[in-house]
Kinemage of the C-alpha trace (Angstrom):
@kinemage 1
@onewidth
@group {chain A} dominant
@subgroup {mainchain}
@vectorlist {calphas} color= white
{ca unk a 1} P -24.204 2.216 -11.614
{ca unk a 2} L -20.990 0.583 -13.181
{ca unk a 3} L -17.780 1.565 -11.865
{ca unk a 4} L -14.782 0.995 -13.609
{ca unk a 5} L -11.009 1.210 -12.131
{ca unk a 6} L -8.442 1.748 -14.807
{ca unk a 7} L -4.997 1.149 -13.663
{ca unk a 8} L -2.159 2.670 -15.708
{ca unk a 9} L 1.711 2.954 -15.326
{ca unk a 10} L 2.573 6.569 -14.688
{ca unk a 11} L 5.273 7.547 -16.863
{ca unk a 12} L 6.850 10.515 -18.287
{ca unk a 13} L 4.898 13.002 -16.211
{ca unk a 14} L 1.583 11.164 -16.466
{ca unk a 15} L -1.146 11.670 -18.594
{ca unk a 16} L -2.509 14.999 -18.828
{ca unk a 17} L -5.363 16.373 -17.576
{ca unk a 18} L -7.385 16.284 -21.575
{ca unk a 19} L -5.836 12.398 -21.884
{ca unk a 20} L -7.857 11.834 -18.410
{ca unk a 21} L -11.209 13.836 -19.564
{ca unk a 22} L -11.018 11.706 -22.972
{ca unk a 23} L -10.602 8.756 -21.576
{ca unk a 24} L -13.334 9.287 -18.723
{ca unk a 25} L -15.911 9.656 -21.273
{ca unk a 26} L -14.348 7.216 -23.851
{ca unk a 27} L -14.974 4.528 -20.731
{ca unk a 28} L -18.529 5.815 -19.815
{ca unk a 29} L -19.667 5.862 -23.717
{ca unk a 30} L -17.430 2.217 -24.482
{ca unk a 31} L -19.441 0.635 -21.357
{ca unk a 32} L -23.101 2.023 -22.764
{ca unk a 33} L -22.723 0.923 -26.239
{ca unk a 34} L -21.664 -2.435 -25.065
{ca unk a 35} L -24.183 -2.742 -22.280
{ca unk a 36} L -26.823 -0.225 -23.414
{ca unk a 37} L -26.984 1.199 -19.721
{ca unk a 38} L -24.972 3.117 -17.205
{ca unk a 39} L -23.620 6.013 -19.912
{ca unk a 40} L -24.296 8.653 -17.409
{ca unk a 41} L -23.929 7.577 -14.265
{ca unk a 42} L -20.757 5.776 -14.482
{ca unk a 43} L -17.805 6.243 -12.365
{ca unk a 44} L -14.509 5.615 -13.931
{ca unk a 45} L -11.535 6.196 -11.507
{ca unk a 46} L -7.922 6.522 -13.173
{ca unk a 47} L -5.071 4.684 -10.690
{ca unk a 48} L -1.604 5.788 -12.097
{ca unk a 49} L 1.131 3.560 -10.602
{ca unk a 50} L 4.590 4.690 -10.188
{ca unk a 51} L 6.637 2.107 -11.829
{ca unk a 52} L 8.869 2.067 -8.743
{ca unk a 53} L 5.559 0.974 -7.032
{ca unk a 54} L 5.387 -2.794 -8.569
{ca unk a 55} L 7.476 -5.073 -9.726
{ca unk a 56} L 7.902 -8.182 -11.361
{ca unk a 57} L 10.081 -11.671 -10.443
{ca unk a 58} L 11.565 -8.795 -7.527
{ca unk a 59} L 12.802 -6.370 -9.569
{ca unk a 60} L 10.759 -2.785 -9.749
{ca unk a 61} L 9.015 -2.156 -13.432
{ca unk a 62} L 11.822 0.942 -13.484
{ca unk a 63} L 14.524 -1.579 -12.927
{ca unk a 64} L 13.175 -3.998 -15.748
{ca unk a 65} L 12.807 -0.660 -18.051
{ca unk a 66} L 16.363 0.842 -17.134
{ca unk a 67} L 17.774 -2.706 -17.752
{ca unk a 68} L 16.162 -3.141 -21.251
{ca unk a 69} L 16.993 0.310 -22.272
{ca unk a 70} L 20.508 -0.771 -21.477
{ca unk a 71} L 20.547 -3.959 -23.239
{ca unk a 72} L 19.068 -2.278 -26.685
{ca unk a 73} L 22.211 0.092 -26.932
């Protein structure tokens, strides 16, 4: 049974609920057609990270964004 962790930034509200279902199966049916097992019993979890919840070089991901957004005005 293959288990697959996606981890995504959570932005803008998230993804909805059909983004999830569609990408649930689009994981399952990806990891059968490249394996040619697992299809139906795969579990595919969905992390969604705040972007205040990592950072990189010390500053958060929504420090690096706000900064950028800044600089491209």
């Amino acid at each position: 049974m293959p288990i697959i962790n996606v981890k995504m930034t959570e932005e803008d509200g998230g993804a909805t609920l059909e983004q999830k279902q569609k990408l649930h199966k689009g994981m399952a049916r990806l990891f059968d057609d490249i394996f040619g097992r697992g299809g139906k019993t795969a579990v595919v979890i969905i992390e969604e990270i705040s972007t205040d919840n990592y950072s990189v070089g010390g500053k958060t991901i929504t420090e690096v964004r706000k900064e950028a957004k800044e600089l491209s005005k």
